[in-house]
N, CA, C and O atoms as CSV, one atom per row, in Angstrom:
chain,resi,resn,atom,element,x,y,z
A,1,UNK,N,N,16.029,41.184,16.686
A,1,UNK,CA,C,15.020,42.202,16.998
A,1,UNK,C,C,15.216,43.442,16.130
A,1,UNK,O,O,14.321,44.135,15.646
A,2,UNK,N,N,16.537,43.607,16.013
A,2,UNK,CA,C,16.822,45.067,14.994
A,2,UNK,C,C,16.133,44.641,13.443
A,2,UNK,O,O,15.617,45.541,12.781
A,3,UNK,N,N,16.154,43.492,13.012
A,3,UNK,CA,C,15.326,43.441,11.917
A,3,UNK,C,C,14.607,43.812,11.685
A,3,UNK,O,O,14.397,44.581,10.747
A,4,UNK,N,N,13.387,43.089,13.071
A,4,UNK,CA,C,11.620,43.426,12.993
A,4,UNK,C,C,11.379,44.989,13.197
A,4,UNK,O,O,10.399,45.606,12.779
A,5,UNK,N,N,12.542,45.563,13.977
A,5,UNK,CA,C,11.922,47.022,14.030
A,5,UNK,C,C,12.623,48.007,12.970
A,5,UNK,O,O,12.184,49.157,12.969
A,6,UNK,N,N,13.554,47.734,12.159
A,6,UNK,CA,C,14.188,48.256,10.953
A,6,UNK,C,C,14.491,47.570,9.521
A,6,UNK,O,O,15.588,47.254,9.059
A,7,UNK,N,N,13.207,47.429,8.950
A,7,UNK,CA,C,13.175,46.429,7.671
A,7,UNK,C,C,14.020,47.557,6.678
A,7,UNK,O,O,14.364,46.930,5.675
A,8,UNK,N,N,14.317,48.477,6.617
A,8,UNK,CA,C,14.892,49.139,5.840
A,8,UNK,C,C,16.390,48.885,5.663
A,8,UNK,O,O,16.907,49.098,4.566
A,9,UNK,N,N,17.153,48.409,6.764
A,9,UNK,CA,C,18.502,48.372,6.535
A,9,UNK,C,C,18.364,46.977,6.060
A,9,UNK,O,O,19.264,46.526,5.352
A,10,UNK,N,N,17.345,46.240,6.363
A,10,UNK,CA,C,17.925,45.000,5.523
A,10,UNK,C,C,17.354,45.306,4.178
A,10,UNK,O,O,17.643,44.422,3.372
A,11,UNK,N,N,16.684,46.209,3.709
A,11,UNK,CA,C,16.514,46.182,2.161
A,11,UNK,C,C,17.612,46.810,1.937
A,11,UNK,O,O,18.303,46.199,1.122
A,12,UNK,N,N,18.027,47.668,2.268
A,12,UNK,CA,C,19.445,48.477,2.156
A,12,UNK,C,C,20.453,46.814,1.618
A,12,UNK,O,O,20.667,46.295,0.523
A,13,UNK,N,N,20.851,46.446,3.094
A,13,UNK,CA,C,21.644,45.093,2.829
A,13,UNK,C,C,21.268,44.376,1.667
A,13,UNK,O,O,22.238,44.215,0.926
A,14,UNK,N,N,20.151,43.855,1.208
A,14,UNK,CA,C,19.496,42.862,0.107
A,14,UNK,C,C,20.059,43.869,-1.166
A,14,UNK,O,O,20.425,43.343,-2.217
A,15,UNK,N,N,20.095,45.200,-1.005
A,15,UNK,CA,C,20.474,45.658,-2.523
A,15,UNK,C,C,21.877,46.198,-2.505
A,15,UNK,O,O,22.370,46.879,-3.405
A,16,UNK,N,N,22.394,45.876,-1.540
A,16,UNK,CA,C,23.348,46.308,-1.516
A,16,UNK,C,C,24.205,44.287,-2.080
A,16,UNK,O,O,25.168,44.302,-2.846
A,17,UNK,N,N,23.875,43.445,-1.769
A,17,UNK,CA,C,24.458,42.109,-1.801
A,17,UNK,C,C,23.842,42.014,-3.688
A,17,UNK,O,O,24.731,41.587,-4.424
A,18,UNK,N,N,22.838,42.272,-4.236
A,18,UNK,CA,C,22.349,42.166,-5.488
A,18,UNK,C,C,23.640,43.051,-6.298
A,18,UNK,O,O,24.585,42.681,-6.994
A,19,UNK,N,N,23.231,44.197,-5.898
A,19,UNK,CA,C,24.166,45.052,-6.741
A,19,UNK,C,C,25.620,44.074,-6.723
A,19,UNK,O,O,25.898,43.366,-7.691
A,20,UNK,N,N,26.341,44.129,-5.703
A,20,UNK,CA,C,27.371,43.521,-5.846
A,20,UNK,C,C,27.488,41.673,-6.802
A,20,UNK,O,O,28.332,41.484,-7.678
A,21,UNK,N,N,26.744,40.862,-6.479
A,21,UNK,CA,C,25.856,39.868,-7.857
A,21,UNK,C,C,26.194,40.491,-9.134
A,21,UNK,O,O,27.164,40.271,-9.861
A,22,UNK,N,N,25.299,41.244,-9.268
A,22,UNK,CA,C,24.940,41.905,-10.804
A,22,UNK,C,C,26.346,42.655,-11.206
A,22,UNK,O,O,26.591,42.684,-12.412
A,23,UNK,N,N,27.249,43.236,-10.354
A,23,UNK,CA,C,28.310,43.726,-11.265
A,23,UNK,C,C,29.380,42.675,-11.042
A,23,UNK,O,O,30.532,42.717,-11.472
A,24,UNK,N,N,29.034,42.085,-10.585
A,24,UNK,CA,C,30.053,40.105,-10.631
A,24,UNK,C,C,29.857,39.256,-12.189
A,24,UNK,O,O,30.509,38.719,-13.084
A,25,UNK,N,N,28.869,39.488,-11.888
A,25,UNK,CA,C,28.085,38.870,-13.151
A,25,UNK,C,C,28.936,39.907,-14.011
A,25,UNK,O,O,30.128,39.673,-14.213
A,26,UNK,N,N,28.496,40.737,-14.378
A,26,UNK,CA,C,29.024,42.201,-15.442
A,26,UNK,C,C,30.422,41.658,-15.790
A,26,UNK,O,O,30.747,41.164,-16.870
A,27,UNK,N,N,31.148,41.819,-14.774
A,27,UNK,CA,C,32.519,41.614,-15.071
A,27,UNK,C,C,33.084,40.424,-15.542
A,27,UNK,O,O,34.228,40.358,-15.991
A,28,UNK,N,N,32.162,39.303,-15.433
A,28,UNK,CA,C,32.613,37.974,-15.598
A,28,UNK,C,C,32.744,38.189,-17.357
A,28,UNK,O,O,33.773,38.141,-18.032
A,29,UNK,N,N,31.348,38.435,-17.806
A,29,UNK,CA,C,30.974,38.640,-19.383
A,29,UNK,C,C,32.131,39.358,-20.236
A,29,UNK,O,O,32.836,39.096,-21.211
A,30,UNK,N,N,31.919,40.492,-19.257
A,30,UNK,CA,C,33.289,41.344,-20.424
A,30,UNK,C,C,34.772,40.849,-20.478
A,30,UNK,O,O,35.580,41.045,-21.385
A,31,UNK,N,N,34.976,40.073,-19.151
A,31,UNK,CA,C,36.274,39.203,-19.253
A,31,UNK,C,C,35.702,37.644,-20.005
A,31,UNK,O,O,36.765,37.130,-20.352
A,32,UNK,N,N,34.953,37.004,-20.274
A,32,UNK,CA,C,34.825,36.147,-21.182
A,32,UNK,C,C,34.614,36.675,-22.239
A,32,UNK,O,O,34.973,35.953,-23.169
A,33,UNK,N,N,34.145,37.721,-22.579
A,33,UNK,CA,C,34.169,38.107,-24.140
A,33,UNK,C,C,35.238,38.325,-24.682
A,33,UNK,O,O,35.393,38.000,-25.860
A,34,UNK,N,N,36.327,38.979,-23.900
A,34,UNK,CA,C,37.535,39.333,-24.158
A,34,UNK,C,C,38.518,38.363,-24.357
A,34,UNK,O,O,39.676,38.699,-24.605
């Protein structure tokens, strides 16, 4: 129910789980480049 009445913390959550992705990703590259 906290979903349907607060879509904001789950966009919060969704960019908060991306961001963490994307600097996973980041770090993988610069340690394979290296």
């Amino acid at each position: 129910m906290q979903i349907l009445l607060n879509p904001c913390s789950v966009y919060s959550k969704l960019g908060k789980c991306l961001d963490f992705i994307f600097w996973d990703v980041i770090s993988f590259c610069l340690i394979s480049l290296m």
